[in-house]
N, C-alpha and C positions, 0 to 999 in steps of 0.2 A: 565686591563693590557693585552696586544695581546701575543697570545702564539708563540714563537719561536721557536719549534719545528714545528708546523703546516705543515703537507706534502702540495706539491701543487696538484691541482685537476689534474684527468688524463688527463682535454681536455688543461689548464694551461701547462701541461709537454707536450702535444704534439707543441704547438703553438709556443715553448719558444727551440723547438729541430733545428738547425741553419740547418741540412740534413733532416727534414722529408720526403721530396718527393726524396731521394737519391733512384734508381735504376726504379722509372716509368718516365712515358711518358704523357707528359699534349699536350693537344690541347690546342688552344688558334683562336678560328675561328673569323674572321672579323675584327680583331685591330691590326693594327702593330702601333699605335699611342695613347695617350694621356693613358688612364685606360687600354687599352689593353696591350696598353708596360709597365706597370708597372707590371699589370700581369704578363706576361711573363717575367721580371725583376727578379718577388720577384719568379716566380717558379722555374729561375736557381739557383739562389740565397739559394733557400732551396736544391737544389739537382737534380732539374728532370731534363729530357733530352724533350726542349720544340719544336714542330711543328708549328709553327707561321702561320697563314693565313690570307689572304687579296684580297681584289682587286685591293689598291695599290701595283702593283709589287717594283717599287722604295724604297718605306715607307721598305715592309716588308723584302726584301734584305739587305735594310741598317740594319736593327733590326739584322740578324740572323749575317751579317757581324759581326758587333761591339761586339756581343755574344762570337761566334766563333763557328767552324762549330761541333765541336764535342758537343756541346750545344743545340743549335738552329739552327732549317732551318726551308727556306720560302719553301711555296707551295700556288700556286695561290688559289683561292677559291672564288667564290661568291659564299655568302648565299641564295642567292634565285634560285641558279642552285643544286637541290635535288643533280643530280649524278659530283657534283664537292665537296660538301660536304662527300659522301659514300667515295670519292677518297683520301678526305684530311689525314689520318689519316696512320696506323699501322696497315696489315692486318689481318682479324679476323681468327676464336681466339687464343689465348686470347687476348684482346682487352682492355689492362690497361691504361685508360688513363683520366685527367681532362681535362671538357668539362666548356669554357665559351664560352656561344652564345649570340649573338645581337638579337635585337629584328627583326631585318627583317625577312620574310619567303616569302614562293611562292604566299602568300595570302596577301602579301603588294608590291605596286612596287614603286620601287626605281627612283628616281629623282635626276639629279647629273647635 
């Protein structure tokens, strides 16, 4: 018989809290489209205030648009430009922020 009292686990309570990222600051480098806007979807959605970056200027506009700006903004960014990446972000420190990167870097070149 399952027990009904049963707490749920602490990573359970964090996962299942609808503002856990209320008061930081997530990056979201390189998507403003498909897995990266859902990212940045689900990280307003719990509470953060997101940085959205891309190469698509257009893509990542609409994204921060439809957000709202008190939410989300664009900032240009290519990945494989080191000091466009150091610019994208929230100046150091402190330096709270969640980081999702692509796979590109200065050691692959990009073909578009």
């Amino acid at each position: 018989m399952p027990d009904d009292n049963k707490q749920p686990s602490p990573a359970a309570a964090i996962l299942h809290n609808p503002r856990r990222l209320e008061g930081k600051v997530a990056i979201v480098i390189g998507d403003s489209r498909g897995i990266g806007e859902a990212i940045v979807r689900a990280f307003v959605h719990h509470g953060a205030v997101v940085i959205v970056t891309d190469i698509d200027d257009a893509g990542g506009q609409a994204l921060a648009a439809a957000l709202g700006p008190h939410v989300c903004t664009y900032v240009h960014c290519d990945v494989v430009e080191e000091a466009d990446v150091d610019h994208a972000g929230p100046p150091r420190p402190p330096r709270r922020a969640v980081q999702q990167r692509r796979g590109a870097g200065p050691q692959q070149k990009r073909t578009e």
